[in-house]
C-alpha positions as CSV (number, residue, x, y, z in Angstrom):
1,X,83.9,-47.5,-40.8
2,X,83.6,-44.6,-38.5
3,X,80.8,-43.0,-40.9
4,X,79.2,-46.5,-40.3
5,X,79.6,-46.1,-36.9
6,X,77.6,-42.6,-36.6
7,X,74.7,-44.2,-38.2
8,X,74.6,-47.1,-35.9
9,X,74.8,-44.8,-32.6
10,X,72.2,-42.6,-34.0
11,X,69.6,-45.2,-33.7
12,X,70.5,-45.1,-29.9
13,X,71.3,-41.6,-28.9
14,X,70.8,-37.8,-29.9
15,X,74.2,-36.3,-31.0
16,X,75.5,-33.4,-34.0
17,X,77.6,-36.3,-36.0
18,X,79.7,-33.3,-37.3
19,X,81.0,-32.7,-33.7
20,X,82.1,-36.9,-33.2
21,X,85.2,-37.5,-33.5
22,X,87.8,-39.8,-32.8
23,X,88.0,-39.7,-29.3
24,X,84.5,-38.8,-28.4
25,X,83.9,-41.7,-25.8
26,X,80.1,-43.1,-25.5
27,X,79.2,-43.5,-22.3
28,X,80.8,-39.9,-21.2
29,X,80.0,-37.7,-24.5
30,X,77.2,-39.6,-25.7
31,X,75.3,-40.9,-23.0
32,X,75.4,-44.1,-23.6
33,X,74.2,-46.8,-21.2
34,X,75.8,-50.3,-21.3
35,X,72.3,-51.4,-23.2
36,X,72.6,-49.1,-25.7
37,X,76.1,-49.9,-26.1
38,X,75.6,-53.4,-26.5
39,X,72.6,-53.6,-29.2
40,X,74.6,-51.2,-31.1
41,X,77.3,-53.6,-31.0
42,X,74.8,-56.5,-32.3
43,X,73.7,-54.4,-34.8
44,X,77.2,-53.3,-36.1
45,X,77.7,-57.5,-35.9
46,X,74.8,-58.0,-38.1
47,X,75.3,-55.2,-40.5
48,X,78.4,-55.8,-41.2
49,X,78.9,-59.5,-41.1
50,X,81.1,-60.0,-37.7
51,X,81.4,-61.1,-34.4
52,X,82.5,-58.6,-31.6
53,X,84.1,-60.2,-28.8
54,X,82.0,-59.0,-25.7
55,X,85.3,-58.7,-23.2
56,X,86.9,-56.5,-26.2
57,X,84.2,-54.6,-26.7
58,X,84.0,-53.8,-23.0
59,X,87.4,-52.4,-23.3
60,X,86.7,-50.1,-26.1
61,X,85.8,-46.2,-24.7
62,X,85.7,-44.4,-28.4
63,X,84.4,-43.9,-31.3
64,X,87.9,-44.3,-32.6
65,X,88.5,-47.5,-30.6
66,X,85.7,-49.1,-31.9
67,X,86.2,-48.2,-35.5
68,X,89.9,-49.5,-36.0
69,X,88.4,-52.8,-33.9
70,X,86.1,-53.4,-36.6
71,X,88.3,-52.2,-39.2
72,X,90.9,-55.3,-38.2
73,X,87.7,-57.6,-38.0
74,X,86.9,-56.6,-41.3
75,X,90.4,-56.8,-42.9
């Protein structure tokens, strides 16, 4: 999931993949704006056949956070 991840956010923002990991955060080591955020989000939802919960996703700061989310989604 968190190799699925680094494609997604590179369709949004400019990053080395080989130096995200874990707990890189989005908004903070990515530049990620809420926008962003969010239609990566949908297109995580539609790639990988879920729904995000948009409080949750609110809530979730890292790379990390958001991969083990989707990961229980996807279990």
């Amino acid at each position: 999931m968190f190799e699925k991840l680094i494609e997604l956010m590179a369709n949004y923002v400019e990053f080395d993949a080989a130096e995200v990991t874990e707990n890189t955060r989005f908004a903070e080591d990515l530049g990620f704006n809420s926008y962003d955020y969010m239609c990566m989000l949908g297109d995580a939802e539609d790639e990988l056949e879920l729904e995000i919960e948009e409080e949750t996703a609110g809530r979730l700061k890292t790379v990390g956070e958001l991969a083990a989310y989707l990961e229980g989604l996807n279990a």
